[in-house]
N, C-alpha and C positions, 0 to 999 in steps of 0.2 A: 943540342944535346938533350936527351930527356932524363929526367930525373929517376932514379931507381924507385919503387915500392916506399923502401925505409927512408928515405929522405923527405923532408919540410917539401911542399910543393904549395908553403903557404903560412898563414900566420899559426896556423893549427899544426905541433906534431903529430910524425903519421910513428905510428908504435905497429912494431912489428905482429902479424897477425899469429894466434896463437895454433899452435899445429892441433890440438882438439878442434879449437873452432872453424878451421879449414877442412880440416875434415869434415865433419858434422855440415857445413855449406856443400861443398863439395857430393854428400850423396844425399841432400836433399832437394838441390839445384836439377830441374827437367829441363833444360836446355830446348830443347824443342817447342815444349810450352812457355820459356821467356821469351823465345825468338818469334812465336805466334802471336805472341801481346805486342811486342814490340813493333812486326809489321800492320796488327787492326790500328796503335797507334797513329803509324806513319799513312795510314791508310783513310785514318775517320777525323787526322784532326786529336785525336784524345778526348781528351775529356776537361771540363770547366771547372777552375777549383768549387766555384757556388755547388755543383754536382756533386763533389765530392765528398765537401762538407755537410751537407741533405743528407746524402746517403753513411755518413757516420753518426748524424746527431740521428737519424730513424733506427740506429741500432743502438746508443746509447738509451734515446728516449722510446721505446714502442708505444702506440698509440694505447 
């Protein structure tokens, strides 16, 4: 049986999302370009968190 939305699905309550902020997801979300990331993902491997990191600390710190 799977758990609803609003229910615990863990040590962390899950609080009901708020219908602004479903909203506001909802028509900023490009579904076509999460689903493009998703299969370069499935496709490259991803990416290394060291990568990740690089490329945040080169934005927090510029040269």
């Amino acid at each position: 049986m799977h758990a609803s939305p609003n229910e615990s699905a863990g040590p962390f309550p899950r609080e009901p999302i708020p219908p602004a902020l479903l909203a506001w997801a909802q028509q900023t979300l490009d579904v076509q370009e999460f689903l493009e990331g998703i299969r370069e993902i499935e496709a490259t491997g991803g990416r290394t968190f060291e990568s990740l990191i690089a490329e945040v600390e080169a934005v927090v710190r510029p040269s």
